[in-house]
C-alpha positions in Angstrom: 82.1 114.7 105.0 84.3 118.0 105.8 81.5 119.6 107.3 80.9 116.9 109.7 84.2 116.3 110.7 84.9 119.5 111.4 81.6 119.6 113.5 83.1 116.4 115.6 86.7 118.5 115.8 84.7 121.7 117.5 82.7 119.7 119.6 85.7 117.5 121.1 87.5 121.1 121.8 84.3 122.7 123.4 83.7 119.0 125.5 87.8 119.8 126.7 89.3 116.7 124.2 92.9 117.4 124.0 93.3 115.2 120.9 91.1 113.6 117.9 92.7 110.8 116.4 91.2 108.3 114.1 92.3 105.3 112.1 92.3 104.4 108.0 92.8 101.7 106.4 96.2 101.7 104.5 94.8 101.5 100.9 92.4 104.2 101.2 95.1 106.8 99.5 92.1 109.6 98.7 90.8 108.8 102.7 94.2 110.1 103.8 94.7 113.2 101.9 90.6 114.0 102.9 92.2 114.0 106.7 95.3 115.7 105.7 93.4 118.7 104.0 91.6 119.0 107.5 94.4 119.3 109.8 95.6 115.6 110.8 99.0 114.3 110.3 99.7 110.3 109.9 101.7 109.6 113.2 101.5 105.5 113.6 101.9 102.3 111.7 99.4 99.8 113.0 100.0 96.1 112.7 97.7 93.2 113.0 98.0 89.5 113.3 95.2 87.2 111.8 94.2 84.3 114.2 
């Protein structure tokens, strides 16, 4: 998983991205720290309403 995110990182830099950002669910504790130990920070609280 590392290895391929860090792949989609590179390739977003080399294509002139100047941000990756991606979404988790909020339960998924070990997801989080995965995308902590490679660089991102948790910036946004996301809120949904079931119709």
């Amino acid at each position: 998983g590392s290895r391929l995110i860090e792949w989609a990182v590179a390739e977003s830099h080399t294509l002139g991205c100047q941000m990756v950002q991606l979404t988790s669910d909020a339960t998924r504790i070990d997801a989080h720290r995965f995308y902590e130990r490679l660089g991102f920070e948790a910036s946004h609280l996301g809120f949904k309403l079931q119709l």
